[in-house]
C-alpha positions in Angstrom: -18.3 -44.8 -35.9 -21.4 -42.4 -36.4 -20.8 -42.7 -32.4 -17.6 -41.3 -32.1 -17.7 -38.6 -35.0 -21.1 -37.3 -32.5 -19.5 -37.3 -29.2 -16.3 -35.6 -30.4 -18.7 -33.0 -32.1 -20.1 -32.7 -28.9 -16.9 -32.4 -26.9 -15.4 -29.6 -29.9 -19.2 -27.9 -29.3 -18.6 -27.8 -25.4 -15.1 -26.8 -25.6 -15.6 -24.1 -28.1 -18.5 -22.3 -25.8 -16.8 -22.8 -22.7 -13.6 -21.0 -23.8 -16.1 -18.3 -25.4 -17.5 -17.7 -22.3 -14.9 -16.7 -20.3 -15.0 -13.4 -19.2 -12.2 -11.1 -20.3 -10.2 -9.2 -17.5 -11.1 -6.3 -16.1 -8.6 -3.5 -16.2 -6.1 -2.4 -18.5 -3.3 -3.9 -16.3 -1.0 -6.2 -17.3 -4.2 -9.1 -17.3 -5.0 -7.1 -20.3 -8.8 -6.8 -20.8 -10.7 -3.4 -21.5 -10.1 -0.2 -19.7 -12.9 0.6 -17.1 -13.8 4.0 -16.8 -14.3 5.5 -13.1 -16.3 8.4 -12.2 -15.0 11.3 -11.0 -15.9 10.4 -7.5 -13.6 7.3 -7.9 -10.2 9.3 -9.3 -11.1 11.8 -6.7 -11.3 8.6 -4.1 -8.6 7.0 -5.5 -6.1 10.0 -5.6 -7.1 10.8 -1.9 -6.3 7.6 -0.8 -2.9 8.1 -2.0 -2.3 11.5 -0.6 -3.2 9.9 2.5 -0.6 7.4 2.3 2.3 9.0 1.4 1.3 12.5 3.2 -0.5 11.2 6.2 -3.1 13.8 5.8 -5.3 14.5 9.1 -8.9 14.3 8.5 -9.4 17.9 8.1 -7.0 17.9 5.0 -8.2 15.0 3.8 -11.6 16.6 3.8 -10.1 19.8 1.6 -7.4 17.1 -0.5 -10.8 15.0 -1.7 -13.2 18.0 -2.3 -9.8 19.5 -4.4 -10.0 16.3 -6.4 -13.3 15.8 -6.8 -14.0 19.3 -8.1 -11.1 18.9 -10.7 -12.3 15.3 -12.2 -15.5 16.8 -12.4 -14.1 19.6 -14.6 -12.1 17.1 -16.1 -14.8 15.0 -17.3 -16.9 18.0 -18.2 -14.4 19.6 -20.5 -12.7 16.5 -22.4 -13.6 17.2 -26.1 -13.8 14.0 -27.8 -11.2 13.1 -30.9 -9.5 16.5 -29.8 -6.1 15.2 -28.1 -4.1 18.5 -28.1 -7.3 20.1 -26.5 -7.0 17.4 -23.5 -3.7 17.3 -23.3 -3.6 21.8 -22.7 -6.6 20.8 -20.6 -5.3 18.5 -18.4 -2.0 20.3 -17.7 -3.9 23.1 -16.7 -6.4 21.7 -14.3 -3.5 19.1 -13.1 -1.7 22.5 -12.6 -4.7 24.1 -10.7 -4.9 20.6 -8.7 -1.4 20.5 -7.4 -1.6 24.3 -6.1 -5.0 24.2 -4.7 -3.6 21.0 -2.5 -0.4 22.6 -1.3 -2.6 25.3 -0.1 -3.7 22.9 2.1 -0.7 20.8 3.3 1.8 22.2 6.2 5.6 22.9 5.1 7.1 19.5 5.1 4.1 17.6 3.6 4.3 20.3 1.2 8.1 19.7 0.5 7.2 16.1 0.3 4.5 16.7 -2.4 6.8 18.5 -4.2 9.2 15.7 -4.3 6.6 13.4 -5.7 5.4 15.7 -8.2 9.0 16.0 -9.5 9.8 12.4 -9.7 6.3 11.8 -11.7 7.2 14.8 -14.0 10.4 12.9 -14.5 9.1 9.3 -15.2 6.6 10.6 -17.7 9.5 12.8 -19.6 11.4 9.2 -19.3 8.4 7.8 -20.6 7.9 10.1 -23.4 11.6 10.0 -24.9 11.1 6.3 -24.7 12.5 5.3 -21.7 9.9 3.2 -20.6 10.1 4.1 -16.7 9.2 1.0 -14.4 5.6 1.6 -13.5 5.8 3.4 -10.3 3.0 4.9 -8.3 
């Protein structure tokens, strides 16, 4: 009996630190897990890449497109005041502002046009988003 009381004590021991041990998932995605913060050089990365894609930016203006965004998350990151939402909030519509006409400086007339589409439909999803509408997550 002593036997059996030890090896389940054993097994609950095992089983306890193995499922403590898992590693919680990365991201703040649907997986849950923690948000992981990316450096400026990453958003600036990231929201290059998906210029490129939708745009189809030539090399050149992928140049000028990543130097735009890399100068603005920079800022970004520089100027967030901690605990102070209304301050980032004024701050980001500003630089996001700045962002947007900085990069259509850059585009020809119909990638411009096309940026301007996207930048309405995400202007719409977040006002869906902030009445409540809970837009599918698009890009």
């Amino acid at each position: 009996m002593k036997k059996l009381k030890l090896i389940l004590t054993a097994l609950m021991i095992a089983s306890c630190t193995y499922a403590f041990s898992q590693e919680a998932p990365q991201g703040g995605g649907p997986g849950g897990g923690q948000y992981q913060k990316k450096t400026p050089e990453e958003r600036a990365n990231d929201q290059t890449a998906r210029l490129q894609k939708s745009l189809l930016l030539d090399k050149d203006q992928n140049d000028k497109v990543y130097a735009i965004n890399l100068d603005i998350a920079k800022q970004r990151e520089a100027k967030m005041v901690k605990g102070d939402r209304q301050a980032n909030m004024e701050l980001n519509q500003k630089l996001e502002a700045d962002r947007q006409n900085r990069i259509l400086a850059v585009l020809n007339p119909a990638q411009q046009d096309k940026y301007k589409a996207e930048i309405a439909k995400q202007k719409e999803r977040m006002q869906q988003r902030m009445q409540g509408g809970g837009a599918p997550g698009g890009n």
